[in-house]
C-alpha positions in Angstrom: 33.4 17.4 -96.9 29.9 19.7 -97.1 28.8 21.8 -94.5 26.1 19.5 -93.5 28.4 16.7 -93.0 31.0 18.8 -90.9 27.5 20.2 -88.6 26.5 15.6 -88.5 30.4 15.5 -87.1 30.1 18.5 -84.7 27.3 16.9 -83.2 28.4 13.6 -82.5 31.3 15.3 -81.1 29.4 17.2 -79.2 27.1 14.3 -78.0 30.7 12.2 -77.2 32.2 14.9 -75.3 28.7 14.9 -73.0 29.1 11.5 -72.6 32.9 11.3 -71.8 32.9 14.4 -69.3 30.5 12.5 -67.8 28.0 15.8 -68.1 25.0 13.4 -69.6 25.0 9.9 -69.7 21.6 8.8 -70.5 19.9 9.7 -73.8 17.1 11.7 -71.9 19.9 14.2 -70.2 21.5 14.2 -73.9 18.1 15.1 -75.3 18.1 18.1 -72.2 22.0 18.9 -72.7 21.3 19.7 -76.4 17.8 20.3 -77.4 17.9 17.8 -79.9 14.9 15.8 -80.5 14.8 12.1 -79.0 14.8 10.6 -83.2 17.7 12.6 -83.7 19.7 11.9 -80.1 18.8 7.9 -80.4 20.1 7.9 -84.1 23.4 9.7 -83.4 24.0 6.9 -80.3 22.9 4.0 -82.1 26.0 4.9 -84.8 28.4 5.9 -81.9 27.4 2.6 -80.4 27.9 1.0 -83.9 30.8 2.1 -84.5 32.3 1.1 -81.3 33.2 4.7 -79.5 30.0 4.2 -76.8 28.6 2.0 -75.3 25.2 1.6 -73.3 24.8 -0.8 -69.9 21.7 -1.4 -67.9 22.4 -0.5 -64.3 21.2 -2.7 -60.9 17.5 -2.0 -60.4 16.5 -0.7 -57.4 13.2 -0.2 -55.0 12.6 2.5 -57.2 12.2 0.4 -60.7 14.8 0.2 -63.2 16.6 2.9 -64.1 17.6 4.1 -67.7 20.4 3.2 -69.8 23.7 4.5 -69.0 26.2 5.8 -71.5 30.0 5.4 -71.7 33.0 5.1 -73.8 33.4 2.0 -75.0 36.7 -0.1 -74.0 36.8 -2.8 -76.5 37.8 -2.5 -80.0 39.5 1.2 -79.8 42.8 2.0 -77.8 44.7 5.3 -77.5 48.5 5.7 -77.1 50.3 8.0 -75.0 54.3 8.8 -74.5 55.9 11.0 -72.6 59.4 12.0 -73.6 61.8 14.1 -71.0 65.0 15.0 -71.6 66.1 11.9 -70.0 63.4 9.7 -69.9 60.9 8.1 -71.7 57.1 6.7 -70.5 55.0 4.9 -72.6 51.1 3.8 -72.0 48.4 2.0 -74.0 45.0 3.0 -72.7 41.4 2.8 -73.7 39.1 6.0 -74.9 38.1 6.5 -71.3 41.7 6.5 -70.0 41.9 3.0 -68.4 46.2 1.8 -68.7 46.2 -1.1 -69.8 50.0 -1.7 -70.1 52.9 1.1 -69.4 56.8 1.4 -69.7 59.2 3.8 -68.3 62.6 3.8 -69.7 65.8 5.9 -69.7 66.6 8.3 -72.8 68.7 10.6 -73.9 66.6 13.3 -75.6 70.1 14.2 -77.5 70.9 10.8 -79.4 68.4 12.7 -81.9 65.0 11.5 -83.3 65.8 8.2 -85.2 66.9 6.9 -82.4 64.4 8.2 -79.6 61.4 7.9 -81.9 62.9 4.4 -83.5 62.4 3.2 -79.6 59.3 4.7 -79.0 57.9 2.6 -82.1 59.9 -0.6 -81.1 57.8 -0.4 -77.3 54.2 0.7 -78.9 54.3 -2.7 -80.3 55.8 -5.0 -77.5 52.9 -2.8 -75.4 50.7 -3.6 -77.8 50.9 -7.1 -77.6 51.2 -6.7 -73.5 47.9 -5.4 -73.5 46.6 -8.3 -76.4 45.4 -5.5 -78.7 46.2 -5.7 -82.6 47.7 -2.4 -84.5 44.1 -2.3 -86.5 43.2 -1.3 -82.4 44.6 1.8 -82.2 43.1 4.6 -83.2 45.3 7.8 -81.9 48.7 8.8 -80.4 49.4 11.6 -78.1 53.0 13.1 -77.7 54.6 15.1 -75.4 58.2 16.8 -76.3 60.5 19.1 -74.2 60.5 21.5 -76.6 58.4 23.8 -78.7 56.2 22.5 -80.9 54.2 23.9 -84.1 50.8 21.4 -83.0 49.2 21.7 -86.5 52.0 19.6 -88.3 53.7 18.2 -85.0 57.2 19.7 -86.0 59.8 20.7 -83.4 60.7 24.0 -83.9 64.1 25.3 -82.4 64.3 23.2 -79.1 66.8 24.6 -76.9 68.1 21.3 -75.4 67.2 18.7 -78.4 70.1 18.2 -80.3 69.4 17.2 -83.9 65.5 17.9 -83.1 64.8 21.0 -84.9 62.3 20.9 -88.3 61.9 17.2 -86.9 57.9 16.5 -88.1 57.7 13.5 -85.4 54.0 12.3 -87.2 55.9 11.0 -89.8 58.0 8.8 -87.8 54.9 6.5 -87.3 53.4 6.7 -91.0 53.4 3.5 -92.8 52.9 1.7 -89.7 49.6 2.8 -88.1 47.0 4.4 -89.3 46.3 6.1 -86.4 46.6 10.0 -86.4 49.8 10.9 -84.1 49.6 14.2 -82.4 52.6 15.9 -80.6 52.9 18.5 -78.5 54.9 20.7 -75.9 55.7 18.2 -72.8 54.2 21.0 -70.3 50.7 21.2 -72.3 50.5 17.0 -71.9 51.1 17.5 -68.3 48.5 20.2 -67.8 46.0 18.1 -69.4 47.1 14.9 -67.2 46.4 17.2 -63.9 43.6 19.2 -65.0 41.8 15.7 -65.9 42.5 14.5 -62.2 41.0 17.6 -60.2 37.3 18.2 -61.2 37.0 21.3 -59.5 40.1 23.5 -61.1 39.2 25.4 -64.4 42.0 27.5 -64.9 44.7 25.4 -64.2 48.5 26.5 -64.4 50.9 23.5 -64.3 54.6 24.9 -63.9 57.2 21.8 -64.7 60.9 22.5 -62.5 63.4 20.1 -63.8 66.1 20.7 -66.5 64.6 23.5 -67.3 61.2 25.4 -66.4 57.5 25.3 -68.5 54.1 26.3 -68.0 50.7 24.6 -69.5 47.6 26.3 -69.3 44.3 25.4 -68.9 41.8 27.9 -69.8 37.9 27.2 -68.8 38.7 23.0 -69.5 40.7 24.0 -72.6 44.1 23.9 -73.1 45.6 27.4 -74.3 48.6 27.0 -77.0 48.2 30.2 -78.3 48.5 31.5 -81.9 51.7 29.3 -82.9 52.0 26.9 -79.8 53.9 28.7 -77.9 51.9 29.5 -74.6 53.4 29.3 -71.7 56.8 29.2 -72.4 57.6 30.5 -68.9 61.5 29.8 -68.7 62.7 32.6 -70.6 60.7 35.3 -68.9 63.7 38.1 -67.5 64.3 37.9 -64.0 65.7 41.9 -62.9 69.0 42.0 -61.5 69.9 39.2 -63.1 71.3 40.5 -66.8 74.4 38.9 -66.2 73.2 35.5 -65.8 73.5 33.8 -69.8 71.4 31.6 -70.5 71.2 28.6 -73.3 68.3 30.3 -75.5 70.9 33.9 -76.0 69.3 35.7 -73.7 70.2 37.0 -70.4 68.5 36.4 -67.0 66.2 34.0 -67.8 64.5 32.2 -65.0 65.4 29.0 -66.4 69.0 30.1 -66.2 68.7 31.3 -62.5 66.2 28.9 -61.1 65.9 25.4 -62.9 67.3 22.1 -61.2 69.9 22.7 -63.8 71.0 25.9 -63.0 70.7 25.1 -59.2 73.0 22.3 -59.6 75.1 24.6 -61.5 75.3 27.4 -58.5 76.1 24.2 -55.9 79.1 23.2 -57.8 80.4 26.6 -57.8 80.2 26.1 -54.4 82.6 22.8 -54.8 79.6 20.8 -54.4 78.9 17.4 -56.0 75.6 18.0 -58.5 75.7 17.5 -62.0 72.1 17.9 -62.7 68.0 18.3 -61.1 68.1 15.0 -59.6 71.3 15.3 -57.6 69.5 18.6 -56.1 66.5 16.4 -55.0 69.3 13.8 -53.6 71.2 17.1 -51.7 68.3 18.0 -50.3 67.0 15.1 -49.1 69.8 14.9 -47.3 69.3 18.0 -45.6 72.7 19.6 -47.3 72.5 23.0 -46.1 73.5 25.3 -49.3 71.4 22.8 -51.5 68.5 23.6 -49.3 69.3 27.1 -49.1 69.3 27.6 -53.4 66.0 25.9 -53.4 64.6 28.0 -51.5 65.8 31.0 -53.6 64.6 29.3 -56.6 61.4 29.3 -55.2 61.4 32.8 -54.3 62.7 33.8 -57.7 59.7 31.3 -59.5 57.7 32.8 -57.4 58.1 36.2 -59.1 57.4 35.2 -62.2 54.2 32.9 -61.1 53.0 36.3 -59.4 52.8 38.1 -62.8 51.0 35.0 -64.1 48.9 35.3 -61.2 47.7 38.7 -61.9 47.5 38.7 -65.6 45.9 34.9 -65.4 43.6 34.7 -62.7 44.0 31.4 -61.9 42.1 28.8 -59.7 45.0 26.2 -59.1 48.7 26.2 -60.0 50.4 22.7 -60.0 54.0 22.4 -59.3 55.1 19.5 -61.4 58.7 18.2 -62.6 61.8 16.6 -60.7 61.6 19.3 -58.1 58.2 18.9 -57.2 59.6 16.4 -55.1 61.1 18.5 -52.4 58.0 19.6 -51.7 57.5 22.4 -49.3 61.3 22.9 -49.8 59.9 24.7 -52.6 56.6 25.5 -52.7 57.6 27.6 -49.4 59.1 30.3 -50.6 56.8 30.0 -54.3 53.6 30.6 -52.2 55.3 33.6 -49.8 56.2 35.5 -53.1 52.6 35.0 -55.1 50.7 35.9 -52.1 52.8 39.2 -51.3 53.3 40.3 -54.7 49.5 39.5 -56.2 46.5 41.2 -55.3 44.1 39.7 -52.9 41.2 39.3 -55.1 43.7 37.1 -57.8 45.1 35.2 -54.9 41.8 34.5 -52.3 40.7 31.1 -53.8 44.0 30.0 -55.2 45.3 26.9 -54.9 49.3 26.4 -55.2 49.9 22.3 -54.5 52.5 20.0 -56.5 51.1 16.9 -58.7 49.0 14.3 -57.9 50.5 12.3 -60.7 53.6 12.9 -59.8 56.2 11.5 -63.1 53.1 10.0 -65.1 51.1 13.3 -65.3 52.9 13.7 -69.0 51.8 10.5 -70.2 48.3 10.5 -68.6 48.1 13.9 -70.5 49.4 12.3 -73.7 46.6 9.5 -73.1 44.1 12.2 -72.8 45.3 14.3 -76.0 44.9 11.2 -77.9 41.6 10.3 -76.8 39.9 13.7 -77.0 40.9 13.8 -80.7 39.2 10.9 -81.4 35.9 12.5 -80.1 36.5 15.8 -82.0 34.8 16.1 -85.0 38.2 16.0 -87.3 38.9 12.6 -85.1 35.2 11.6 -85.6 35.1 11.9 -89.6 38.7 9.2 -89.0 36.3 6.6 -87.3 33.1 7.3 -88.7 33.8 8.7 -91.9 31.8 11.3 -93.3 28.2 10.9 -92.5 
């Protein structure tokens, strides 16, 4: 591809992501938004239009005259998938470039059974949701995935996963090759999330979304973007060292990692030592629910310990809003208690004076939202632009 093709693709990209933030949807604001001529701006939407990624609707008239055009993604002819896949779940959407579901399933996994088997059920519901939603293969144009693990983004590979058994090297992309044609993308389960939440609060920036569960994450959200770092591994939160806890081992080698002294896992873990029923994060939810005392007491130190850790983030970070996500999240101010206390003694003011600490507002589908979303904003890039539209 030249240079002045990859600028053409920039551009529309550019021109889509106006469009789809919703920051100018008429070709007048466009023409404002870019300082491109009104030739050039009606040429680039007449091909987006063409080639079915916008699409432009003549609102009501009112006592004022008719107003202009209005701009939007188009919803027929292009759907985006999206999966989220836990270490015991799966959740599965089709959607359309502007996010609308139109067909969903949730279904128990176990991440362990390895990738033929995971990734051979994933395929087997894209097409029964496919045909739910009455869309053909030739229809979809991206897939979005979300792993508990670390991924290497460029290629999609998980690399080393500390609880996916038979995972490690796996390039998931290729799982799906031969049958669509559709560029998969896969990423760290945390990073979908964070972009599921960020796209759901307008007014958060820089966005921390911290997943308790089987273990502990972090996505971040820099300025709108989400922040992988150099090799994808930003925000990998659980193996930060807690002090006075070196004698705590934990599953990556280390010692005293917070995922080993504060996850649902290893809470269930202290709660049986206590000669308490709880095999895993969801029997802590249960426990507490229930108002069992010593469950309700390790939660509560879980948050505080959490809480530590966020601080640091807090200060080095600066962030507007952290999200509390994961299995956990569900207890609520069980948790977020004692999370909050810590941040807000151990942070500055200035860091801490118009931050936000809240759990989800999506709740369990936040991953697959996100997944939705990373699909869908590589189609409007200009790599997932010259896939639609070719070189132009």
């Amino acid at each position: 591809m030249n240079s002045a093709a990859r600028r053409r693709l920039a551009s529309l990209s550019e021109l889509a992501g106006l469009v789809a933030d919703g920051a100018a949807t008429t070709r007048s604001a466009i023409v404002g938004a870019t300082g491109l001529s009104r030739a050039a701006i009606a040429q680039r939407v007449d091909l987006l239009i063409e080639r079915g990624l916008l699409v432009e609707t003549e609102p009501a008239a009112t006592e004022r005259g008719r107003p202009p055009l209005t701009l939007d993604l188009s919803d027929a002819g292009i759907v985006v998938a999206g999966c989220d896949l836990g270490a015991t779940h799966s959740r599965l959407a089709i959607a359309t470039l502007s996010g609308r579901v139109l067909a969903e399933r949730a279904r128990a996994v176990d991440i362990n059974t390895g990738p033929d088997a995971v990734l051979g059920g994933v395929r087997a519901d894209l097409e029964e949701l496919l045909a739910q939603a009455g869309r053909p293969a030739t229809h979809l144009r991206a897939v979005g995935i979300g792993v508990p693990g670390p991924v290497e983004f460029a290629s999609g590979t998980v690399v080393r996963p500390p609880i996916m058994a038979g995972w490690d090297g796996c390039r998931v992309p290729g799982f799906f090759e031969g049958r669509y044609t559709a560029p998969v993308l896969v990423d760290n389960d945390v990073n979908t999330m964070a972009l599921g939440e960020y796209t759901h609060r307008r007014d958060s920036r820089h966005l921390l979304y911290v997943k308790v569960g089987t273990g502990i994450g972090c996505g971040v959200v820099s300025g709108g973007v989400l922040h992988r770092g150099a090799s994808g591994a930003a925000g990998d939160i659980g193996h930060i060292q807690l002090p006075a806890h070196e004698d705590v081992l934990c599953h990556c080698g280390n010692t005293g990692c917070v995922e080993a002294v504060a996850s649902g896992s290893a809470i269930a873990a202290a709660l049986r030592e206590q000669g308490i029923d709880a095999v895993g994060a969801a029997d802590v939810v249960r426990l507490v629910s229930e108002g069992q005392p010593a469950a309700r007491r390790q939660v509560r130190l879980a948050g505080q310990r959490i809480g530590e850790v966020l601080a640091s983030l807090v200060s080095f970070y600066n962030p507007d809003t952290i999200v509390i996500g994961g299995i956990l999240a569900q207890l609520h101010e069980d948790l977020l208690a004692d999370v909050r206390a810590v941040i807000y003694r151990r942070a500055l003011p200035l860091a801490t004076r118009s931050l936000a600490i809240e759990t989800s507002v999506l709740g369990e589908r936040a991953g697959v939202l996100g997944a939705v979303r990373l699909a869908a904003r590589h189609l409007l890039s200009a790599e997932g632009m010259a896939g639609v539209i070719g070189e132009v």
